[in-house]
PDB file of N, CA, C and O in Angstrom:
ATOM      1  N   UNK A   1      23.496 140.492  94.033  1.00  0.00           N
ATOM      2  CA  UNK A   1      24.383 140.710  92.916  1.00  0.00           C
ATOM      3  C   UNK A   1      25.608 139.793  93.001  1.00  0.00           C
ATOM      4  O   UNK A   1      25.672 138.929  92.126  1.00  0.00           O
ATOM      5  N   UNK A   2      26.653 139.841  93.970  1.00  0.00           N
ATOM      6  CA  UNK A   2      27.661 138.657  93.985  1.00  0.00           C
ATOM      7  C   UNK A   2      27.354 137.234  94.288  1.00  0.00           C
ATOM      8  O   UNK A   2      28.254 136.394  94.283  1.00  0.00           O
ATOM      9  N   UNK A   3      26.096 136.924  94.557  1.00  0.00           N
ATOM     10  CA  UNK A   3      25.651 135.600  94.288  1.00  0.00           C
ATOM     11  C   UNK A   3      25.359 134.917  93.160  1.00  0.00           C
ATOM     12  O   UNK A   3      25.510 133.708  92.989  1.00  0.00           O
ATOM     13  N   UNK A   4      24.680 136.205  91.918  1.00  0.00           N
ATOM     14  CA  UNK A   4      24.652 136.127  90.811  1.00  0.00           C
ATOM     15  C   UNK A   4      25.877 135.854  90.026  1.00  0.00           C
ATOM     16  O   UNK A   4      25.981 134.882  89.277  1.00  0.00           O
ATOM     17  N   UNK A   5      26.638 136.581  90.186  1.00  0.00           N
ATOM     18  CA  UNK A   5      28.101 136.429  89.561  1.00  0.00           C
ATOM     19  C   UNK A   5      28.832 135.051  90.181  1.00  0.00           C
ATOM     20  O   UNK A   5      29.379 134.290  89.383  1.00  0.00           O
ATOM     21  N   UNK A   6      28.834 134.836  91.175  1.00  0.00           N
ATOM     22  CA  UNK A   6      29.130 133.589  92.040  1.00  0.00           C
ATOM     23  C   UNK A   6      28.778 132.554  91.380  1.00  0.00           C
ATOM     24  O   UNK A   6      29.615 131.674  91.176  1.00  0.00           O
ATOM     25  N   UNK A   7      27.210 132.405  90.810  1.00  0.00           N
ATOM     26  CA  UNK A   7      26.465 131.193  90.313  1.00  0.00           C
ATOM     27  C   UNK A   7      27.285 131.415  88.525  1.00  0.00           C
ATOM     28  O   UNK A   7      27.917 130.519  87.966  1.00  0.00           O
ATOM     29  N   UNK A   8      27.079 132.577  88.039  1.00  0.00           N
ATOM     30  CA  UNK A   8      27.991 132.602  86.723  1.00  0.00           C
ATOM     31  C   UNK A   8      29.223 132.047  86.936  1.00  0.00           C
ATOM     32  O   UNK A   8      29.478 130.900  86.569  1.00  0.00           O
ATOM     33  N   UNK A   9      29.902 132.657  87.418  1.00  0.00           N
ATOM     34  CA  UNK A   9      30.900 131.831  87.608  1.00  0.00           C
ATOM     35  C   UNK A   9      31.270 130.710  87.869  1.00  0.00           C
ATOM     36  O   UNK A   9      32.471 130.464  87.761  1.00  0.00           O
ATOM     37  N   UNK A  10      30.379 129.715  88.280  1.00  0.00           N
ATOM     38  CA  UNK A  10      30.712 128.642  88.808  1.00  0.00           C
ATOM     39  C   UNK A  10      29.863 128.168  87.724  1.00  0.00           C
ATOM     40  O   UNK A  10      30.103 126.995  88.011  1.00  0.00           O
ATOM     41  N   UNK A  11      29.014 128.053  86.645  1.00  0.00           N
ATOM     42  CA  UNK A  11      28.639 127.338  85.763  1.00  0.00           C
ATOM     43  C   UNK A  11      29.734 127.789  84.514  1.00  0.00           C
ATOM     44  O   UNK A  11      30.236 126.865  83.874  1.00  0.00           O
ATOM     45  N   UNK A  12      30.007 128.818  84.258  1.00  0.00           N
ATOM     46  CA  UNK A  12      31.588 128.870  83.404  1.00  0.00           C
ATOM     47  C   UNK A  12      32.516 127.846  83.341  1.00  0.00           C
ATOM     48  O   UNK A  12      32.883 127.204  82.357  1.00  0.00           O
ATOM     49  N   UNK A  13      33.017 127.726  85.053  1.00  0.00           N
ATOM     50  CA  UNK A  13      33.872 126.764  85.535  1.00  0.00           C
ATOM     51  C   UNK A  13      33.401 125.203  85.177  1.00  0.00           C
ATOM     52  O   UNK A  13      34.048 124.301  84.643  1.00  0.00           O
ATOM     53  N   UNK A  14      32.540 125.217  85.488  1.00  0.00           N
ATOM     54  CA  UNK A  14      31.924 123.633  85.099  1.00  0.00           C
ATOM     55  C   UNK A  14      31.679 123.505  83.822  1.00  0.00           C
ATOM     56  O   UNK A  14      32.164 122.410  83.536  1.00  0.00           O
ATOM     57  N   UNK A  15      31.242 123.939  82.925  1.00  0.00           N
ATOM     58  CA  UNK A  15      31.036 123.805  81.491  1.00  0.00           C
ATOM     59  C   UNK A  15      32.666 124.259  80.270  1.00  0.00           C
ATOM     60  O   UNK A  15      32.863 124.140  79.061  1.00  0.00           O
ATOM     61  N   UNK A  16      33.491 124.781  81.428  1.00  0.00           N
ATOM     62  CA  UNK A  16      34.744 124.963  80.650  1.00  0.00           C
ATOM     63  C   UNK A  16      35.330 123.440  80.275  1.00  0.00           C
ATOM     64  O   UNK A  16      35.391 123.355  79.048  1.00  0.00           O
ATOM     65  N   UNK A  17      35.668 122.515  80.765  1.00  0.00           N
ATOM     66  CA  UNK A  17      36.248 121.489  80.881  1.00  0.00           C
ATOM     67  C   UNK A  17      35.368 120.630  79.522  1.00  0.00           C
ATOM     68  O   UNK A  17      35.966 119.989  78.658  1.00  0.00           O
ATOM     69  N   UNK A  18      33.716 120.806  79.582  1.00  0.00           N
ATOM     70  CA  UNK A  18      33.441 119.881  78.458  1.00  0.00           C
ATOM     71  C   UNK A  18      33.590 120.596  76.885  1.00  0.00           C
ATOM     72  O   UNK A  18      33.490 119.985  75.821  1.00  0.00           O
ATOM     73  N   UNK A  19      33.912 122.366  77.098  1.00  0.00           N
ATOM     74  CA  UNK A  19      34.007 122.726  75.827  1.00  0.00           C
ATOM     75  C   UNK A  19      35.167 122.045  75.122  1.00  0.00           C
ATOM     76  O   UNK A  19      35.047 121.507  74.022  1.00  0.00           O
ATOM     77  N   UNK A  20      36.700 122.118  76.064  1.00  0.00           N
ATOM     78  CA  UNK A  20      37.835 121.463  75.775  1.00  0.00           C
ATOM     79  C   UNK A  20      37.764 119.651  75.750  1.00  0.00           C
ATOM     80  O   UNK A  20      38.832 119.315  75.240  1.00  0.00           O
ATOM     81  N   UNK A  21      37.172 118.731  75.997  1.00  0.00           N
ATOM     82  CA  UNK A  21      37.559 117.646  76.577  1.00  0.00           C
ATOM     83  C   UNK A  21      38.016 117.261  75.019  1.00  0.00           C
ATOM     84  O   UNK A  21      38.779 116.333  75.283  1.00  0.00           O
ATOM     85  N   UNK A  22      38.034 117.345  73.965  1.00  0.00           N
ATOM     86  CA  UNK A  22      38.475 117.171  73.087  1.00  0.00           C
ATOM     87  C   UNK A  22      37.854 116.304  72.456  1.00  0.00           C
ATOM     88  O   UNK A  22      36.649 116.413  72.683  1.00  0.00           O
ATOM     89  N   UNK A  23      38.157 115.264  71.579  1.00  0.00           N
ATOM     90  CA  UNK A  23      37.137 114.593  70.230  1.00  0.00           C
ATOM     91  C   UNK A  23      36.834 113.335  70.904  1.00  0.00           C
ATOM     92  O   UNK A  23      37.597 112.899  71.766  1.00  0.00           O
ATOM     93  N   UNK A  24      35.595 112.628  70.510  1.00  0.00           N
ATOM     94  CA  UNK A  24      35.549 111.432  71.161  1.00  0.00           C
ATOM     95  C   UNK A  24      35.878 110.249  70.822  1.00  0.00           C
ATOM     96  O   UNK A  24      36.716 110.164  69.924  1.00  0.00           O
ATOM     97  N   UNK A  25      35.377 109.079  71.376  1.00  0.00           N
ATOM     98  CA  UNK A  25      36.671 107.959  71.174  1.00  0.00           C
ATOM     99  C   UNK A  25      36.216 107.640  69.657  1.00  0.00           C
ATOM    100  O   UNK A  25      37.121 107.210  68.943  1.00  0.00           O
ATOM    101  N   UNK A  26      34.912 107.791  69.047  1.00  0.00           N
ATOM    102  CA  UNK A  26      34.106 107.351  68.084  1.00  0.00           C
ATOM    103  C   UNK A  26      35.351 108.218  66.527  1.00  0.00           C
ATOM    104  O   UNK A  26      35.943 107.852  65.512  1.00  0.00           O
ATOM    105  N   UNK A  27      35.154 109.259  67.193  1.00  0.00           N
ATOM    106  CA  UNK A  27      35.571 110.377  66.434  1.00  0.00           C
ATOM    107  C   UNK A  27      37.358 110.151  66.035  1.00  0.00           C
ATOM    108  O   UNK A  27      37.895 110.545  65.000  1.00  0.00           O
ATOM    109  N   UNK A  28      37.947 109.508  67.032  1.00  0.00           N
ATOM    110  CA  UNK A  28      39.550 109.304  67.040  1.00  0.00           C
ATOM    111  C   UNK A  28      39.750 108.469  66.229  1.00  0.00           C
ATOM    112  O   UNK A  28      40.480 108.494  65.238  1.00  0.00           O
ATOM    113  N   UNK A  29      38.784 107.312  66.815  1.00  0.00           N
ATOM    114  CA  UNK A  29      38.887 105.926  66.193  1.00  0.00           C
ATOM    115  C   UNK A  29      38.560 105.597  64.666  1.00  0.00           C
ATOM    116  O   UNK A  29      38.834 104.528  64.118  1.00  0.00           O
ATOM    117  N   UNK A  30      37.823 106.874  63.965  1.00  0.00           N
ATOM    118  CA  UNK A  30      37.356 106.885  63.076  1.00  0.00           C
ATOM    119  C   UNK A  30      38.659 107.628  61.894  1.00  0.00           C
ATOM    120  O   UNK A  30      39.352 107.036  61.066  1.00  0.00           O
ATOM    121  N   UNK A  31      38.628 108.656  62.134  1.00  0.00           N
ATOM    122  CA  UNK A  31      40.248 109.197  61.973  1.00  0.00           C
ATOM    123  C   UNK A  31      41.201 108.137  61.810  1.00  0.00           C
ATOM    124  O   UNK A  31      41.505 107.741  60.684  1.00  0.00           O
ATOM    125  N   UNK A  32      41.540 107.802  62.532  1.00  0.00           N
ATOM    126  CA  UNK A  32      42.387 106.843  62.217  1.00  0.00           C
ATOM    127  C   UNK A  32      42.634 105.168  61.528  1.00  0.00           C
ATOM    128  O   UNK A  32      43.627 104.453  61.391  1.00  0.00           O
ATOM    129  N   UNK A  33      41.033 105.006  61.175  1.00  0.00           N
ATOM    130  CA  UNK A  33      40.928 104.369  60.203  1.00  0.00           C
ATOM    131  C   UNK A  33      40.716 104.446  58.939  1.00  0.00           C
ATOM    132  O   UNK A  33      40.700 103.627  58.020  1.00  0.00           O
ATOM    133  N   UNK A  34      40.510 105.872  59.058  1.00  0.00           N
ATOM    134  CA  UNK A  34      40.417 106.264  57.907  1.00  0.00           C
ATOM    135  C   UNK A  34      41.795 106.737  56.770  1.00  0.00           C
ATOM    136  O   UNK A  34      41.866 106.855  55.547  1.00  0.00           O
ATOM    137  N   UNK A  35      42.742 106.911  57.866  1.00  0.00           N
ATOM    138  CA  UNK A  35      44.261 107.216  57.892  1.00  0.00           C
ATOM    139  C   UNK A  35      44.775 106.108  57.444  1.00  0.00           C
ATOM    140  O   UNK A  35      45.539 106.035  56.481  1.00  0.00           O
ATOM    141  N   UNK A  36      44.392 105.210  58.102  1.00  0.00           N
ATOM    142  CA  UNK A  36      44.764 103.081  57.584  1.00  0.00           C
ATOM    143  C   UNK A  36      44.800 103.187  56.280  1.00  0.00           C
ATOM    144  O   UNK A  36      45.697 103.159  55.436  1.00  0.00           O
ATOM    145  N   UNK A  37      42.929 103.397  56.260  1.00  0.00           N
ATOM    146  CA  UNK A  37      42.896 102.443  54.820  1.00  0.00           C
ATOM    147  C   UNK A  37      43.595 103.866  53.646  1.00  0.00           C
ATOM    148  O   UNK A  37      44.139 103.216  52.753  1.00  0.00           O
ATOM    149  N   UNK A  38      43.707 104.738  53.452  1.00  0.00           N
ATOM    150  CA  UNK A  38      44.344 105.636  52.768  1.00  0.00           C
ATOM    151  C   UNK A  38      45.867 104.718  52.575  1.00  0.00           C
ATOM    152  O   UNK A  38      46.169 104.113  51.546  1.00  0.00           O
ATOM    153  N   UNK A  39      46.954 104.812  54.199  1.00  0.00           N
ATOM    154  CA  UNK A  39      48.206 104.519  54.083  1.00  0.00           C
ATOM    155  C   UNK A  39      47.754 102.918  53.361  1.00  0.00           C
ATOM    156  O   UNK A  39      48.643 102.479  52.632  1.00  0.00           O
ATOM    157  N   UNK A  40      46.724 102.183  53.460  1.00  0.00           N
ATOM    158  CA  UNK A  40      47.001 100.287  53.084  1.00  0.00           C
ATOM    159  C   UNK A  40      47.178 101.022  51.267  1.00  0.00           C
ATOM    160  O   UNK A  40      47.893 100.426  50.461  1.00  0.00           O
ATOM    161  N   UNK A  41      46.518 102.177  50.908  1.00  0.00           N
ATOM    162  CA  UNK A  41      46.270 101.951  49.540  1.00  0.00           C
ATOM    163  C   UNK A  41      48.246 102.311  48.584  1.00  0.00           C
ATOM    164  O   UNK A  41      48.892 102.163  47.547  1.00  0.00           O
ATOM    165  N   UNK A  42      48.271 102.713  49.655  1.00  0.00           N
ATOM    166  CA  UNK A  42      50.056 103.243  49.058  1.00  0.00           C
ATOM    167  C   UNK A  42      50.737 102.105  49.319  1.00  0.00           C
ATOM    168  O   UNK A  42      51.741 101.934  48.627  1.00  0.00           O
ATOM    169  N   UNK A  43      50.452 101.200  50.198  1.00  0.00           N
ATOM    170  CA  UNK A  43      51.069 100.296  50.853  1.00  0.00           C
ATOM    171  C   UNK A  43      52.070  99.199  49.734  1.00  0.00           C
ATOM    172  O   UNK A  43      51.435  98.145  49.695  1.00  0.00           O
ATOM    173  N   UNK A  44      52.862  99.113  49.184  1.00  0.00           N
ATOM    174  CA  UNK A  44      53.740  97.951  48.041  1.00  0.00           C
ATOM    175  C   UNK A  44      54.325  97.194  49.043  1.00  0.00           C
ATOM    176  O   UNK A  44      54.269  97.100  50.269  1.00  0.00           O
ATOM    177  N   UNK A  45      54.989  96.611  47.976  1.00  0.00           N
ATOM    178  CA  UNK A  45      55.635  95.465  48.434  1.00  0.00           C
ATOM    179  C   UNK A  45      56.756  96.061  49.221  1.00  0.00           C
ATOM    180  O   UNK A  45      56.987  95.761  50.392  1.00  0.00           O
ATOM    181  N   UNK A  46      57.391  96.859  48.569  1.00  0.00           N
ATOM    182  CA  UNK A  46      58.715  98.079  48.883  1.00  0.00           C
ATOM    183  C   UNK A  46      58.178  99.541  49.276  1.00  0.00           C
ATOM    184  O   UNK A  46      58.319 100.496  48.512  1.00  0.00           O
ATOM    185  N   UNK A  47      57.782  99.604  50.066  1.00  0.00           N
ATOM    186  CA  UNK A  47      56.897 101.223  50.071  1.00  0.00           C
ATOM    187  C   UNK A  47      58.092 102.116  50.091  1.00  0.00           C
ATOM    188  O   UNK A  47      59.197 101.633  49.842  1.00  0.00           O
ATOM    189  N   UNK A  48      57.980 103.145  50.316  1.00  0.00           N
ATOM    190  CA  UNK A  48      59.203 104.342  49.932  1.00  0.00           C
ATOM    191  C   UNK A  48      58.621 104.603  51.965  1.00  0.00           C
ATOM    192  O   UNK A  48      57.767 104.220  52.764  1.00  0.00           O
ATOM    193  N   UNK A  49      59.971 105.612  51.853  1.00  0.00           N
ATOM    194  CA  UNK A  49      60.115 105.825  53.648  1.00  0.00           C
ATOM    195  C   UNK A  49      58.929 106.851  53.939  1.00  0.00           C
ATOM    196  O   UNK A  49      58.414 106.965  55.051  1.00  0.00           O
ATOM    197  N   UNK A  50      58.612 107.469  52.990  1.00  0.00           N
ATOM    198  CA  UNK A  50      57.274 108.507  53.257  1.00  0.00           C
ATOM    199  C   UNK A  50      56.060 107.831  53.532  1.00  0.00           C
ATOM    200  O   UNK A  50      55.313 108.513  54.234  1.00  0.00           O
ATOM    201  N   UNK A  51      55.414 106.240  53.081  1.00  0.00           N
ATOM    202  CA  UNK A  51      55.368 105.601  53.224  1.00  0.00           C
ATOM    203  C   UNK A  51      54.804 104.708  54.965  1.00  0.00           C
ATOM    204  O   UNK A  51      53.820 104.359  55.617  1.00  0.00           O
ATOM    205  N   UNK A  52      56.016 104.735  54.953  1.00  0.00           N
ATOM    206  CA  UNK A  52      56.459 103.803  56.067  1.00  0.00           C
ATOM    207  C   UNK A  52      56.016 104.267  57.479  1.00  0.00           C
ATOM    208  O   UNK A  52      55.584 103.676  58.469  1.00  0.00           O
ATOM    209  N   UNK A  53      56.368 105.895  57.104  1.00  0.00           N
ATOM    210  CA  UNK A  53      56.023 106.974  57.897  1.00  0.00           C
ATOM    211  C   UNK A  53      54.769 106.949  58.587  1.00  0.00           C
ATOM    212  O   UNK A  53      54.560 106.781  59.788  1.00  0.00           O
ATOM    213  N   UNK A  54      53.733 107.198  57.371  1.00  0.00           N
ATOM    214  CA  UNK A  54      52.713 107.383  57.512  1.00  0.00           C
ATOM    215  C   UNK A  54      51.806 106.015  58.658  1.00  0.00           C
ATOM    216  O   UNK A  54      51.022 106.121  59.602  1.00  0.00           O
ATOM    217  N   UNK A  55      52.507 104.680  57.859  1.00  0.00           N
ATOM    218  CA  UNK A  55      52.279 103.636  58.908  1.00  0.00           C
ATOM    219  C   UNK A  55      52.209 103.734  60.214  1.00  0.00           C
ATOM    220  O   UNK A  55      51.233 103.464  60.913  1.00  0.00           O
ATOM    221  N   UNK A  56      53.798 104.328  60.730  1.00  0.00           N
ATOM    222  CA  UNK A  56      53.874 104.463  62.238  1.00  0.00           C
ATOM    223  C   UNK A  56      53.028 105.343  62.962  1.00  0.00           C
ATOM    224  O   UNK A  56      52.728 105.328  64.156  1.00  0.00           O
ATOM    225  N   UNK A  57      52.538 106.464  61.628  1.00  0.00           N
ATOM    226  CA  UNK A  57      51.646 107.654  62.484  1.00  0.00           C
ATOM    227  C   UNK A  57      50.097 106.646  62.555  1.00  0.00           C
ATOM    228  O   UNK A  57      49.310 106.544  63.496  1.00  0.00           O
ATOM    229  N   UNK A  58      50.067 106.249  61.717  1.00  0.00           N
ATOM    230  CA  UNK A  58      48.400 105.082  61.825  1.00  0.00           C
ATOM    231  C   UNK A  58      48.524 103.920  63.430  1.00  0.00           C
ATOM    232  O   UNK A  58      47.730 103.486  64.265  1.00  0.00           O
ATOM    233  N   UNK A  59      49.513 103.853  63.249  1.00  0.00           N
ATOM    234  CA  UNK A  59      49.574 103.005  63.902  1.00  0.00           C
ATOM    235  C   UNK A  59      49.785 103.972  65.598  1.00  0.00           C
ATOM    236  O   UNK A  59      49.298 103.466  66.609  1.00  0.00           O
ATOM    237  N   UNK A  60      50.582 105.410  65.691  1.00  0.00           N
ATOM    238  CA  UNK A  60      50.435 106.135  66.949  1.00  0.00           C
ATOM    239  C   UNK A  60      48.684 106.749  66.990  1.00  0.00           C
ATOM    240  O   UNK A  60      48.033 106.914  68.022  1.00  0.00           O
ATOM    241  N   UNK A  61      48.269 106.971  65.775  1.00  0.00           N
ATOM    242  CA  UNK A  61      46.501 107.297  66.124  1.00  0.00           C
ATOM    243  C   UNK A  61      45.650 106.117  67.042  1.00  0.00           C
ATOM    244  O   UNK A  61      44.885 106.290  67.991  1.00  0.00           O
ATOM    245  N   UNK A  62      46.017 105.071  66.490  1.00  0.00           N
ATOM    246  CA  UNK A  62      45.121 103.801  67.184  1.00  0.00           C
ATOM    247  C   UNK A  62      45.667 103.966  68.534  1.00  0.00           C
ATOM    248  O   UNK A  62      44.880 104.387  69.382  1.00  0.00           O
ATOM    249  N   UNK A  63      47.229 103.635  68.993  1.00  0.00           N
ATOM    250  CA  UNK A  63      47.494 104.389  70.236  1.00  0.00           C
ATOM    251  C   UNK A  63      47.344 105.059  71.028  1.00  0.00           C
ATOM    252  O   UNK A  63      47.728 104.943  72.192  1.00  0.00           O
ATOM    253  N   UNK A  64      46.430 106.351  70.282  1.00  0.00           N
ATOM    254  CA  UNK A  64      45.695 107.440  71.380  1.00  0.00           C
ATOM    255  C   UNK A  64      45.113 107.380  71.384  1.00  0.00           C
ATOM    256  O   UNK A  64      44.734 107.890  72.439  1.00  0.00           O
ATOM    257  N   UNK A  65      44.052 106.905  70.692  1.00  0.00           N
ATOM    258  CA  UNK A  65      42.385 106.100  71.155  1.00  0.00           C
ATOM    259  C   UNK A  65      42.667 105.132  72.357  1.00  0.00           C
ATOM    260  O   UNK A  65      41.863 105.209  73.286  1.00  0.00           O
ATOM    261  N   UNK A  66      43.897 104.055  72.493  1.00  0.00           N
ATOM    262  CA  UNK A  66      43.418 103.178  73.629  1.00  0.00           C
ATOM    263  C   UNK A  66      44.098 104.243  74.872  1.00  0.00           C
ATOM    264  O   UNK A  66      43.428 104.176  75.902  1.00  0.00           O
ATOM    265  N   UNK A  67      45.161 105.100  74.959  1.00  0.00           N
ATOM    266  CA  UNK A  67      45.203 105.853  76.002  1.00  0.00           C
ATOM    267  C   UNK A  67      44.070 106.999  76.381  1.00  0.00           C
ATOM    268  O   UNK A  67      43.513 107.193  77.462  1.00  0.00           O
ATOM    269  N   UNK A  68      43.945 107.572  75.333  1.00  0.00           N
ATOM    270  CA  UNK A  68      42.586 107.768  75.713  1.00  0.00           C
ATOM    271  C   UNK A  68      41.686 107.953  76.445  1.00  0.00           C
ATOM    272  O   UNK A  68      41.510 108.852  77.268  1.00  0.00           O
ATOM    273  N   UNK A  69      40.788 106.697  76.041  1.00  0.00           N
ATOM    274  CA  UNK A  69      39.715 106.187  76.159  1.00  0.00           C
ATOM    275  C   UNK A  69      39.969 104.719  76.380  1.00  0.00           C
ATOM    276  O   UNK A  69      39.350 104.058  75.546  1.00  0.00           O
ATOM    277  N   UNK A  70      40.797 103.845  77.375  1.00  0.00           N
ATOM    278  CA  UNK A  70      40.789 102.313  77.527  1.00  0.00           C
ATOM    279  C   UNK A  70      39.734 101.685  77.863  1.00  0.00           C
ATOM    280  O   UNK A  70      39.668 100.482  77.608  1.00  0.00           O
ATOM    281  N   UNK A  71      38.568 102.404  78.570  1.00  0.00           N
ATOM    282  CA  UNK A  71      37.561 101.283  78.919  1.00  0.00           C
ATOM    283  C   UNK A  71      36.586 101.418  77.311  1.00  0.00           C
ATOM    284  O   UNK A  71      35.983 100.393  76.994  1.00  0.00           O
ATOM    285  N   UNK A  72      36.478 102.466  76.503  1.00  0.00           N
ATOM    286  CA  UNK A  72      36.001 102.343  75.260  1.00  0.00           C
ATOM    287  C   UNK A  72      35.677 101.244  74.394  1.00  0.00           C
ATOM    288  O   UNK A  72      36.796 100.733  74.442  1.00  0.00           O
ATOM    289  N   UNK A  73      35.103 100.564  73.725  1.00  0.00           N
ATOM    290  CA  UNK A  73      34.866  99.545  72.929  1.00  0.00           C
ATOM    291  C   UNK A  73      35.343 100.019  71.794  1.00  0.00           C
ATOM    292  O   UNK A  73      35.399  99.031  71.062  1.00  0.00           O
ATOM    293  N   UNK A  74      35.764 101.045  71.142  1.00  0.00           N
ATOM    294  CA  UNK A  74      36.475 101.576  70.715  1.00  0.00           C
ATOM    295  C   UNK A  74      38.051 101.593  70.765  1.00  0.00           C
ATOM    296  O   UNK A  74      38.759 101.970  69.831  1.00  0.00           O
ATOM    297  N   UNK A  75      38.521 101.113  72.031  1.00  0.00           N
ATOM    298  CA  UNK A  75      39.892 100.905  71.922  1.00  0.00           C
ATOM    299  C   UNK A  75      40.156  99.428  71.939  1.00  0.00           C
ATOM    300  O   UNK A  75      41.299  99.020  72.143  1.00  0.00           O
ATOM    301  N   UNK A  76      39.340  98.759  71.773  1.00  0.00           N
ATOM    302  CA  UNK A  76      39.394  97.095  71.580  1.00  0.00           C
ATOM    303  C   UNK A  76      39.531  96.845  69.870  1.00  0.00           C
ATOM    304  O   UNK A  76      39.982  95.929  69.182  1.00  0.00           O
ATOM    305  N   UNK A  77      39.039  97.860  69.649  1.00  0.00           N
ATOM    306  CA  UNK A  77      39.292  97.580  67.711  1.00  0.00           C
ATOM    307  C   UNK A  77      40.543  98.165  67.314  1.00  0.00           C
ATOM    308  O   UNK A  77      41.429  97.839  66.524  1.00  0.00           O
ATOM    309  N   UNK A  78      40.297  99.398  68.316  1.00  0.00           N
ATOM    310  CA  UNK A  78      42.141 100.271  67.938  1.00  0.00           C
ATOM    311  C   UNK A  78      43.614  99.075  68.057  1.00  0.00           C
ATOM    312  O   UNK A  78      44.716  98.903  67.536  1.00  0.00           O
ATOM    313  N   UNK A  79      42.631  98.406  69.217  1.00  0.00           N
ATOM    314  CA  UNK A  79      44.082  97.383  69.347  1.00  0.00           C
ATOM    315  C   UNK A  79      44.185  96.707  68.588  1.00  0.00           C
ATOM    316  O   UNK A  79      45.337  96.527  68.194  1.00  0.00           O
ATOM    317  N   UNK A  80      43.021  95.894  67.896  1.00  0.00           N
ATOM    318  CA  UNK A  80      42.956  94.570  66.833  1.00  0.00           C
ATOM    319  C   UNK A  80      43.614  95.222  65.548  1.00  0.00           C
ATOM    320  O   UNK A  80      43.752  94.558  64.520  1.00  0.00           O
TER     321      UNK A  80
END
């Protein structure tokens, strides 16, 4: 019986970490191009500061794809 629970427990423990590991680099990287081309379409000559905003957040999404995930091929486009 506590070997049983022992082995539960210890596959809990191991499978906890991939329920959380969070979205993948495909998935980030995608998001946030998709965030781009939305902010390029507001984008003027003079954009308004709401705007501008939105830029810097496009531009912190590509950011957490290459921290991330840096060895990703995925964070080689985040950078370009």
């Amino acid at each position: 019986m506590a070997r049983a629970i022992i082995t539960i427990a210890a596959v809990m423990a191991l499978a906890a970490p991939a329920v959380h590991a969070g979205p993948a680099a495909k998935d980030m990287y995608e998001a946030a191009l998709a965030r781009e081309q939305a902010v390029r379409g507001a984008f003027e000559t003079a954009p308004p500061p709401e705007v501008l905003a939105d830029v810097h957040a496009v531009v912190g999404a590509y950011r957490a794809v290459v921290r991330r995930f840096p060895t990703s091929g995925y964070s080689d486009n985040a950078l370009w």
